[in-house]
C-alpha positions in Angstrom: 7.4 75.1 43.9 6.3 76.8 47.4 4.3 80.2 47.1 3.0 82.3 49.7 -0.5 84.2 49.4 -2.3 87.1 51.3 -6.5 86.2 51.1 -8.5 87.3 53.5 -5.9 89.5 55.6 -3.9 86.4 56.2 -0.9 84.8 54.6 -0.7 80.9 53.4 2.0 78.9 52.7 0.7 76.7 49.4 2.1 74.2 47.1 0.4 72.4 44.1 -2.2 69.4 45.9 -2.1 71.2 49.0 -6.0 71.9 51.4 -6.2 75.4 52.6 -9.1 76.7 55.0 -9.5 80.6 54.1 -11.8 83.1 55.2 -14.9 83.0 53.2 -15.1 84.0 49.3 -17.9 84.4 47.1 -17.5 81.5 44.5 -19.7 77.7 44.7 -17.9 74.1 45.1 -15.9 73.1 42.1 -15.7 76.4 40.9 -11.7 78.0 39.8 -10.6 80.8 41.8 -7.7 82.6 40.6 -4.8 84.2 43.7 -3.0 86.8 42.2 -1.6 88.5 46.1 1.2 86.3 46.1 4.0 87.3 47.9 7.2 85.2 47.2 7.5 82.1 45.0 10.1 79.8 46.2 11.2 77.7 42.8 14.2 75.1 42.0 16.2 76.6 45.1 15.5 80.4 44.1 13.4 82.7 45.5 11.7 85.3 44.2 10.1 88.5 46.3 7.5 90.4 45.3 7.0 94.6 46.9 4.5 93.8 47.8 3.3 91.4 45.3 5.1 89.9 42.7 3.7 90.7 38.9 3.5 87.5 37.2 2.8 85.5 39.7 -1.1 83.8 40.1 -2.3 80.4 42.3 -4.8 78.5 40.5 -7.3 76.9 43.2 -10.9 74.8 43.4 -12.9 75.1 46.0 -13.7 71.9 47.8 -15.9 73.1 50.7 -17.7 75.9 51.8 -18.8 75.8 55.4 -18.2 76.8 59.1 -15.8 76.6 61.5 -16.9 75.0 65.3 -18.4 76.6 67.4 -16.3 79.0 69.6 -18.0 80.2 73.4 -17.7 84.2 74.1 -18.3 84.6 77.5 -18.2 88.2 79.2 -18.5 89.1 82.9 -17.7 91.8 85.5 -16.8 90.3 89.4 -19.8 91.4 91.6 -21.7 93.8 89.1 -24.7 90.9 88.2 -23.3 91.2 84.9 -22.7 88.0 82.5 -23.1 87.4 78.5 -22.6 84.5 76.7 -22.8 83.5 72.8 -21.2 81.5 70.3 -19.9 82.2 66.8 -19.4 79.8 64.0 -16.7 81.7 61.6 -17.6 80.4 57.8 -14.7 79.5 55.3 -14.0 78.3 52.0 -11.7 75.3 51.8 -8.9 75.6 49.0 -7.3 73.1 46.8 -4.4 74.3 45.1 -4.4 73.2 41.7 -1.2 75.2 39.7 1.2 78.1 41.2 2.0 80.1 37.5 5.0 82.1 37.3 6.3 84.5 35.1 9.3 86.7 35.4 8.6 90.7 34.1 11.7 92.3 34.0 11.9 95.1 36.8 11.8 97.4 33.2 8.0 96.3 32.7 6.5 96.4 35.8 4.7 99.9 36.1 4.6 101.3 39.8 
């Protein structure tokens, strides 16, 4: 089973066992975090589409690390002005494994809009 997920204004492809790196949450190590943006759900060669989510559909994760990214250089400068800045930026992130991908099908009947 294959899901794709929106955390963090980004979109993951996940399957059950698989390490994802998103952008920071607010939970500790060990701790469940329940997905419930999940876009499609790709299961036993059918594939289901949600607008823009699919009701029904949640990824069950752990978190394994909470930490941040390397170091990334921002350097700025302007040709023959004297002007030059330069800093660094460590981006934090919370580091996903994906335990379960739980589906359910609602009936379009069900779903209120």
């Amino acid at each position: 089973m294959i899901a794709i997920l929106e955390t963090g204004g980004k979109q993951y492809e996940v399957s059950p066992g698989s390490l994802i790196r998103v952008e920071k949450l607010a939970a500790k190590k060990g701790e469940k975090v329940v997905l419930d943006k999940v876009l499609l759900i790709k299961k036993d060669g059918e594939s289901f589409i949600g607008s823009p989510w699919l009701a029904g559909a949640k990824v069950v994760a752990e978190v394994t690390k909470q930490d941040r990214d390397r170091k990334i250089i921002v350097y700025k400068f302007k040709r023959r002005k004297s002007y030059h800045r330069k800093y660094g930026h460590r981006q934090p992130f919370t580091e996903l494994e994906i335990k379960e991908i739980q589906f359910k099908k609602i009936p379009a009947s069900k779903i209120k809009k």
